[in-house]
N, C-alpha and C positions, 0 to 999 in steps of 0.2 A: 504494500500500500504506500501510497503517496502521502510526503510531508505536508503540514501547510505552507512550506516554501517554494515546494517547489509544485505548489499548484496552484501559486500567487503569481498575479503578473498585472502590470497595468492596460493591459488593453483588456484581460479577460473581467477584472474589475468595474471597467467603462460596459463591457458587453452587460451583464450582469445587475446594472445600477440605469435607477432612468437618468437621464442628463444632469434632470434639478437633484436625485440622490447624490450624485458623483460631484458638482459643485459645491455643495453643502457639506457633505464629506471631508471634502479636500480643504472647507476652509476650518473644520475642524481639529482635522488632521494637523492643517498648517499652525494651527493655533497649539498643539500640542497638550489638548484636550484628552486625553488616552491612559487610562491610570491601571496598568494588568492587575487582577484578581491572582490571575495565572496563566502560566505559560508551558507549553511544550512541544515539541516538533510535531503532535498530532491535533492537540488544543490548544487554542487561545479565550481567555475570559475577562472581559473588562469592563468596568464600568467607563462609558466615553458620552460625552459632549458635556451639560450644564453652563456653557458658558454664558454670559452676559452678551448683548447685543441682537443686534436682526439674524434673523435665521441666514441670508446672504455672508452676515460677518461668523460666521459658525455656531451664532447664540442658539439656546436653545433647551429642552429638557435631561438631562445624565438617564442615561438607560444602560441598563447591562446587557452584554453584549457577547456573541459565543460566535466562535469559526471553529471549526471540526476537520480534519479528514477524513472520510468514511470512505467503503469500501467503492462507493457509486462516483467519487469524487468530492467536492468542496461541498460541505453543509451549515448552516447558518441560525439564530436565533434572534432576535433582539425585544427584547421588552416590551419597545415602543410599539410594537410591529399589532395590529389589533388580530381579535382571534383567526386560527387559517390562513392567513395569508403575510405569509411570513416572506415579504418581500427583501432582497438586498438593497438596505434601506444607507442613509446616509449615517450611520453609528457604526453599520457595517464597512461601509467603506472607510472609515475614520481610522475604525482597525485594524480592515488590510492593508491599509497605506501605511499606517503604521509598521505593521510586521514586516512589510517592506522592506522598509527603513532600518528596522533592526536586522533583518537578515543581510542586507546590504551595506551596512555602517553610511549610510547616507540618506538624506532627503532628497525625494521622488520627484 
């Protein structure tokens, strides 16, 4: 089975996220909003966003937030997400830009 790193990537993240997800994410991300619960090469668990300002400037509600490897590929949760439809939401992305970033020692 496959890590979470290496079945992160930015373009699969953009596929994955609607546009407004993926902008909001990213200025989460940028904001360095991302606080890990915990971590490991098959799970990631975080509590991410709460920030102050416009949802545009990454503001917004803290939700906890889960990326998985499973056996079908990348699997996801997020709090904010309402019931069933567990979209890859902008918390989500906040994360995997994140793990990114840690996997890569750099900003995306």
């Amino acid at each position: 089975m496959q890590t979470l790193a290496e079945l992160l990537n930015p373009q699969d993240i953009k596929r994955l996220s609607l546009p407004s997800n993926f902008k909001y994410g990213k200025a989460i991300y940028s904001r360095g909003a991302v606080e890990f619960i915990s971590s490991s090469p098959l799970e990631a668990e975080a509590w991410v966003g709460g920030l102050d300002g416009t949802v545009k400037e990454g503001g917004g509600s803290r939700r906890r937030t889960l990326l998985r490897a499973a056996p079908e590929g990348l699997a996801w949760h997020c709090t904010g997400n309402p019931k069933n439809h567990d979209i890859f939401c902008k918390h989500c992305v906040a994360l995997a830009l994140t793990l990114l970033q840690t996997a890569s020692g750099s900003r995306h």
